[in-house]
Structure formats: structure tokens, C-alpha cells
C-alpha positions as CSV (number, residue, x, y, z in Angstrom):
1,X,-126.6,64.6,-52.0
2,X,-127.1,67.7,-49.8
3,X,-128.1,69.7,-52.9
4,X,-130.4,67.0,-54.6
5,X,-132.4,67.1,-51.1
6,X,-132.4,70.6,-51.3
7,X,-133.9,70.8,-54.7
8,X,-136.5,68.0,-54.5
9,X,-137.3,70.1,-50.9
10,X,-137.9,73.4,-52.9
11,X,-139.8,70.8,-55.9
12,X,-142.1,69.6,-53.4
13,X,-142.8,73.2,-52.0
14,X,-143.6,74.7,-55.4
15,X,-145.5,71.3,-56.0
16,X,-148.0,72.3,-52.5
17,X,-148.2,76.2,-53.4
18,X,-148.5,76.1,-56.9
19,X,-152.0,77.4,-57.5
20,X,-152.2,75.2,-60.8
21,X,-154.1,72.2,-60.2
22,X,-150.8,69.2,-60.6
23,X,-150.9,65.1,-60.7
24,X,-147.5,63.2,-61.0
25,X,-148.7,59.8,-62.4
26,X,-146.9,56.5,-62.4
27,X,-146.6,54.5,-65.8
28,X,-149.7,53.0,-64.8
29,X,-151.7,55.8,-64.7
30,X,-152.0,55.8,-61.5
31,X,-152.1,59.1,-59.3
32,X,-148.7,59.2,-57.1
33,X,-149.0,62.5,-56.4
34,X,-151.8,65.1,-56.3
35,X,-151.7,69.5,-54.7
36,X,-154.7,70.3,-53.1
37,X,-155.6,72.7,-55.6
38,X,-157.5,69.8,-57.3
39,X,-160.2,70.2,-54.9
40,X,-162.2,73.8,-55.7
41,X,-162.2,72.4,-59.2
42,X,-163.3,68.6,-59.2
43,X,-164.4,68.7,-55.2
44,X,-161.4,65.9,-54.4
45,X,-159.3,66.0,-51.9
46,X,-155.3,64.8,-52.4
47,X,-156.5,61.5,-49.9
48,X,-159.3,60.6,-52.3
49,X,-156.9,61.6,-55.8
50,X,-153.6,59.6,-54.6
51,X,-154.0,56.0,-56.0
52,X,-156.6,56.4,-58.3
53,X,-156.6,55.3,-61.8
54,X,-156.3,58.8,-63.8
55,X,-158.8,57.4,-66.4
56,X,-161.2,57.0,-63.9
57,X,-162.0,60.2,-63.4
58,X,-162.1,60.9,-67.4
59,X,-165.4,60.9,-68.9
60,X,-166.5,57.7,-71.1
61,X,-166.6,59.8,-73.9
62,X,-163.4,61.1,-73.6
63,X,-162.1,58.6,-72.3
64,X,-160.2,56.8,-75.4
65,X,-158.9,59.6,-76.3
66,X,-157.3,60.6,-73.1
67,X,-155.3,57.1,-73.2
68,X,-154.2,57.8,-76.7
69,X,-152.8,60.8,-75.5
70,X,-151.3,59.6,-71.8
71,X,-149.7,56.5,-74.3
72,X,-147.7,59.1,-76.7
73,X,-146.3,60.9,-74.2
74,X,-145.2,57.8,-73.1
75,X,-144.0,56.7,-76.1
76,X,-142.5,60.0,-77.6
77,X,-141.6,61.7,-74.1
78,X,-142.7,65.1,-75.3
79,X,-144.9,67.1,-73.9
80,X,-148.7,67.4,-75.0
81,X,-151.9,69.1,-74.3
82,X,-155.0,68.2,-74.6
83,X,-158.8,68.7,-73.6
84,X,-161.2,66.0,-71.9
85,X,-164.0,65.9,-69.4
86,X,-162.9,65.5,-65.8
87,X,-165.5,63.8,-63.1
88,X,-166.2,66.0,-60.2
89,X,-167.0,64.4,-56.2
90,X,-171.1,65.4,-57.5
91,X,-171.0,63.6,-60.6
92,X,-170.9,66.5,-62.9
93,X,-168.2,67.4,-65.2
94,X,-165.8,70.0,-65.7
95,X,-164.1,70.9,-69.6
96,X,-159.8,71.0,-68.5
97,X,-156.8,71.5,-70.7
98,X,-154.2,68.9,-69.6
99,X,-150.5,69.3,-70.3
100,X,-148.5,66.3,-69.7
101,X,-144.7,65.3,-69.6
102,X,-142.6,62.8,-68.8
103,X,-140.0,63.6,-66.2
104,X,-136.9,61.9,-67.6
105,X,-135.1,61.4,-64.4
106,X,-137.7,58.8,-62.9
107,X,-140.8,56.9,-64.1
108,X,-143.2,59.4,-63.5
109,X,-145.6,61.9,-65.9
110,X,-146.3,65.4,-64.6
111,X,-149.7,66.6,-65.2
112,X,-150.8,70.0,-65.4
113,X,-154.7,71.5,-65.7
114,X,-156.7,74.5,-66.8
115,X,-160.1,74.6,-66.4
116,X,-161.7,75.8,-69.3
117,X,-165.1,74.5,-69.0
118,X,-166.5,78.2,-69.1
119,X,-164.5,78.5,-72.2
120,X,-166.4,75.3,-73.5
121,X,-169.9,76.6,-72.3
122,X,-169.8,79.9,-74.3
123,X,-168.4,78.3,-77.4
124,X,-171.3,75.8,-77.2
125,X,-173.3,78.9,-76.7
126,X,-171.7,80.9,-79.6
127,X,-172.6,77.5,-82.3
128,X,-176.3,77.2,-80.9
129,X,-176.6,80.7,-81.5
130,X,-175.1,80.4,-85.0
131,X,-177.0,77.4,-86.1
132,X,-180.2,79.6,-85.2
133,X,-178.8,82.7,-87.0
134,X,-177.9,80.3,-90.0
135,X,-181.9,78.2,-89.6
136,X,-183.8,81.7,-89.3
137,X,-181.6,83.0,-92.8
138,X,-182.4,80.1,-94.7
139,X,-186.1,79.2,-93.6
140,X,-187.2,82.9,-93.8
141,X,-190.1,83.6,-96.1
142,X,-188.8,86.8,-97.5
143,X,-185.7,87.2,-99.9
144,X,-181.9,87.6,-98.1
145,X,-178.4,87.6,-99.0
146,X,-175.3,88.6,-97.9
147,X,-172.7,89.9,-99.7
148,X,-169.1,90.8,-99.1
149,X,-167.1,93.9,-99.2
150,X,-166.9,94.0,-103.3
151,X,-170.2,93.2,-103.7
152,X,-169.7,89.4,-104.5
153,X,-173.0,86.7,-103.3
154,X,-171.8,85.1,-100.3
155,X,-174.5,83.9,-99.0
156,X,-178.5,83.7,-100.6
157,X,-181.7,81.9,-98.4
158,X,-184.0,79.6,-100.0
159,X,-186.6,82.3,-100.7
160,X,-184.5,84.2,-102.9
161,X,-183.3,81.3,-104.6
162,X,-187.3,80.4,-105.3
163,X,-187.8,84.2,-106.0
164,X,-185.7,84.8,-108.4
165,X,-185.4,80.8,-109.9
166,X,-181.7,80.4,-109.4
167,X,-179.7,77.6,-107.7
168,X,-178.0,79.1,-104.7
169,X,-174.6,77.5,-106.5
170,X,-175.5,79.7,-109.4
171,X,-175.6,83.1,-107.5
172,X,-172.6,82.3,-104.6
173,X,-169.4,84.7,-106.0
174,X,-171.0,86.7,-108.8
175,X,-172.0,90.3,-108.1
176,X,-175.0,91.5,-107.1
């Protein structure tokens, strides 16, 4: 008995210093447990956390998904990982990775997070910029390709196509 209090003692210290944001979730999906280090990323205290429905704080969007993902740990008991949209006290949102596991001695699923939502914003940032990379090489008025490194088509605009009347399926992979 002594060392089980011992070790849920030291649990529940690395559970309060433990810079990584942590839930432990009932069954329900309910938050049992919450550190504070919830709070610089959503703006949530642990009093405002404990007892809310997980979900809840999931964006609509993602929201299906999330349950999907809460149910197979359930179901399997392995851990996963996965990324949804979590409401912040201001009403925006913030991109986190979730891991979750079941803790097999007791009812209970330990969530971890990662915010990544800076990670999100730049690739968001990175596809705008190639979709207007990708519309400014095929509307151009003036002839482009792009080849690769033995000279093979990869890549032809509609001006060259018009220029020098081929398909662009007619010039992809045959040298220059």
C-alpha cells in the first residue's frame, strides 16, 4: 500500500510539473483531470477544464473525427495521435496534436497535446503560395516548361501547349 501511495504521489507531481499540456478523461469523455499548462495555450484554467465534455472544446468541424478517434482507443486500447481544432476562452482556435491512451489499471484515457497550430499556419501558407506559383505558370501568356534533371517535360503551361499545338499529355516525359 505504502509504495502504491508513493507512486500515484510522484504520478500526480509529474502530472502538475509536466510542462506538456495533460487531460485524464473518464469513459465519458469527460475531463477528470486537467495541469495547468492547458491555460497559455487555450486561456482555461484547470477549474473551468475539470468536468467538461472533451468534445466540447473540439471544433464542429473536427469534431466527428475526434470521437472516432477517442472511440478506437477505447475500443483497441492502443495508443493514437491525432490533429483537431481546440476552442480557446476567446473563441478562436488553436491546430493541437493529441496523443491518447488508455491507462489499463482504471477507467481512465490519458491525453497528451502539442500545439502545432504554427505548424498548420505556414503549411496553409506554403499551399496558397504554391497554388499561385502553379496559376501564374499555367495562365502566363508567354511559353514555359520545366524539365527535370535528364531533360524529360515535366511540366508545360497552356501557352506553349497553344504555341507549339501539342496536348500538354503529348509533351509530359519526352525530351525536350
Amino acid at each position: 500500500v505504502t509504495s502504491r501511495v508513493r507512486a500515484e504521489t510522484v504520478l500526480n507531481q509529474f502530472f502538475s510539473a509536466s510542462s506538456t499540456p495533460m487531460f485524464v478523461l473518464g469513459f465519458d469523455g469527460r475531463i477528470r483531470q486537467a495541469n495547468t499548462y492547458w491555460e497559455p495555450i487555450l486561456g482555461l484554467t484547470v477549474a473551468k477544464l475539470e468536468g467538461l465534455l472533451v468534445f466540447e472544446l473540439v471544433h464542429p468541424e473536427d469534431r466527428a473525427a475526434a470521437v472516432a478517434e477517442f472511440e478506437k482507443v477505447l475500443l483497441v486500447g492502443e495508443s493514437i495521435g491525432f490533429e483537431c481544432r481546440c476552442m480557446c476562452e476567446d473563441g478562436s482556435y488553436r491546430w493541437l496534436l493529441l496523443n491518447a491512451s488508455v491507462l489499463k489499471d482504471g477507467p481512465v484515457v490519458l491525453i497528451t497535446a502539442l500545439d502545432i497550430t504554427k505548424r498548420k499556419r505556414t503549411e496553409e501558407a506554403l499551399r496558397e503560395s504554391e497554388e499561385k506559383f502553379r496559376e501564374l505558370f499555367d495562365d502566363a501568356p508567354v511559353a514555359y516548361h520545366e524539365l527535370d534533371m535528364d531533360g524529360l517535360m515535366r511540366r508545360v503551361n497552356r501557352a506553349e501547349c497553344a504555341l507549339l499545338g501539342y496536348e500538354a499529355g503529348e509533351m509530359l516525359g519526352r525530351p525536350i
